[in-house]
C-alpha positions in Angstrom: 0.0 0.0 0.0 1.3 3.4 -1.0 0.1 6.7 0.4 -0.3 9.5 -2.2 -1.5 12.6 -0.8 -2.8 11.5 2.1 -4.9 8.3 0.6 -4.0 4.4 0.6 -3.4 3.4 -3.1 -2.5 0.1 -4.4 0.4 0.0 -6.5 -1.1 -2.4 -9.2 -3.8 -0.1 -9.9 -3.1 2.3 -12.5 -6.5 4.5 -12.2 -6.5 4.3 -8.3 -3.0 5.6 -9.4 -4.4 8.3 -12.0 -7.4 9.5 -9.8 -5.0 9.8 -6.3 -2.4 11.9 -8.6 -4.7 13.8 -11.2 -5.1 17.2 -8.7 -1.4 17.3 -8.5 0.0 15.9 -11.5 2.3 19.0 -13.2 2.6 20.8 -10.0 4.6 20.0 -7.1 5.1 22.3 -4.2 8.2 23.3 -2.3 7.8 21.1 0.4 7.9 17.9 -2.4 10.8 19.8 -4.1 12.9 19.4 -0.7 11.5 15.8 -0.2 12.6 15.2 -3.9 15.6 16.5 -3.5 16.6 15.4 -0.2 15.6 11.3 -1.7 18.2 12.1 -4.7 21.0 13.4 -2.0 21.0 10.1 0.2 20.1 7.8 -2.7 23.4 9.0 -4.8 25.1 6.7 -7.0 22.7 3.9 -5.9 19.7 3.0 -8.1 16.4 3.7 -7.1 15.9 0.1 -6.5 18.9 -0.4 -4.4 17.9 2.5 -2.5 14.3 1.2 -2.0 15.7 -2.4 -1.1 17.8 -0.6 1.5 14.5 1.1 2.9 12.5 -2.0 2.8 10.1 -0.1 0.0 8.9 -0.6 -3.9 11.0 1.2 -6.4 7.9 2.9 -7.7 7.7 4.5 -4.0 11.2 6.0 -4.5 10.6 7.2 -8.0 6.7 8.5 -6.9 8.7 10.7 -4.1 11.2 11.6 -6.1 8.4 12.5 -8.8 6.8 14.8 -5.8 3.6 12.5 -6.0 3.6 11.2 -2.9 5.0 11.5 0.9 6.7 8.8 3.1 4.9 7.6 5.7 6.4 8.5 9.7 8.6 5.1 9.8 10.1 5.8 6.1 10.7 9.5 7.2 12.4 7.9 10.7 14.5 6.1 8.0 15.6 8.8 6.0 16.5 10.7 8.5 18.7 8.2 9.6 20.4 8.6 6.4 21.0 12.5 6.6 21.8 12.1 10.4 18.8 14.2 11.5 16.2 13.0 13.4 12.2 12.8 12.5 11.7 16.1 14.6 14.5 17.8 12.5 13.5 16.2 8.7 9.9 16.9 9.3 10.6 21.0 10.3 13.0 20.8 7.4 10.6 19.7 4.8 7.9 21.6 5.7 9.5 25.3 6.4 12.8 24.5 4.6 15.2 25.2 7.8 18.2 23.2 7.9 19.5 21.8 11.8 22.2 23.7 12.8 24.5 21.5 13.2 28.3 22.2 14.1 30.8 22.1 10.8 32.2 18.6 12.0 28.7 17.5 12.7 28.1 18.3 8.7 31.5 17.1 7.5 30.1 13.3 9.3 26.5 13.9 8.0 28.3 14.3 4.6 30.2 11.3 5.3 27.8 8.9 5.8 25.5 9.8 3.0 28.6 8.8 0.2 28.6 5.6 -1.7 29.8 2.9 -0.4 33.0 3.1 -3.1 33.3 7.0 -1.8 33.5 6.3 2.0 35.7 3.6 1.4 38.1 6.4 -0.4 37.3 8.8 2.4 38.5 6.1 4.9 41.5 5.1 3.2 42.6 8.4 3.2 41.4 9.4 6.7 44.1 6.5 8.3 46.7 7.5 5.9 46.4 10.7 7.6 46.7 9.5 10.7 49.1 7.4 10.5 51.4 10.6 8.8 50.4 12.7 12.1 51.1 9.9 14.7 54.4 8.7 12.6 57.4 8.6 15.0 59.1 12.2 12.8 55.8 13.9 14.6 56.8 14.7 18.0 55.0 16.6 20.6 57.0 18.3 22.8 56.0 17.6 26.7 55.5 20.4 29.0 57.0 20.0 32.3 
């Protein structure tokens, strides 16, 4: 079961499809742009059906909110902001007035972080132990105070 605009749809049914969408179709509002937007952003590189299968949802439910044509319910929203490292308090004021958490410039290098491919972060960990590794190298000393 899908939820389009607030009503229950099934899937298989094109014209329960057609008559849920037909007020909207052509026209989707800001808060669907951010939704849209936001699905792209933590899907990435990933299909939408390898997206979905890491939700637990249809491919057609990715591409309908991707599409602005439909909202997630409260558990897929928990789930995406999972993803972006936000919680459903923070998500929900974000796609409805369009203000981002503050968050502390770590805070949004990490959120950044864990949204990448899986082929990214491994890159971005690679290089994050190399770095390491050059700081904590015995030619790096730090002088003791005494």
């Amino acid at each position: 079961m899908l939820v389009a605009f607030g009503r229950g749809i099934d899937t298989c049914s094109l014209s329960g499809l057609l008559s849920a969408l037909e007020p909207r179709i052509g026209i989707m509002n800001s808060k669907a742009k951010r939704l849209a937007t936001l699905v792209r952003e933590l899907r990435g590189s990933h299909s939408q059906g390898q997206f979905a299968k890491k939700l637990g949802i249809s491919r057609s439910t990715v591409t309908l909110w991707e599409s602005g044509l439909a909202w997630p319910e409260a558990e897929n929203l928990q789930k995406l902001a999972i993803l972006k490292g936000w919680d459903l308090e923070e998500i929900q004021t974000y796609l409805v007035e369009g203000e981002l958490p503050e968050r502390e410039p770590l805070e949004e290098i990490l959120d950044r972080v864990r949204s990448l491919p899986s082929e990214a972060l491994a890159r971005v960990a690679t290089v994050a132990v190399q770095t390491l590794a050059e700081r904590t190298s015995s030619t790096e000393k730090v002088p003791l105070k005494t």
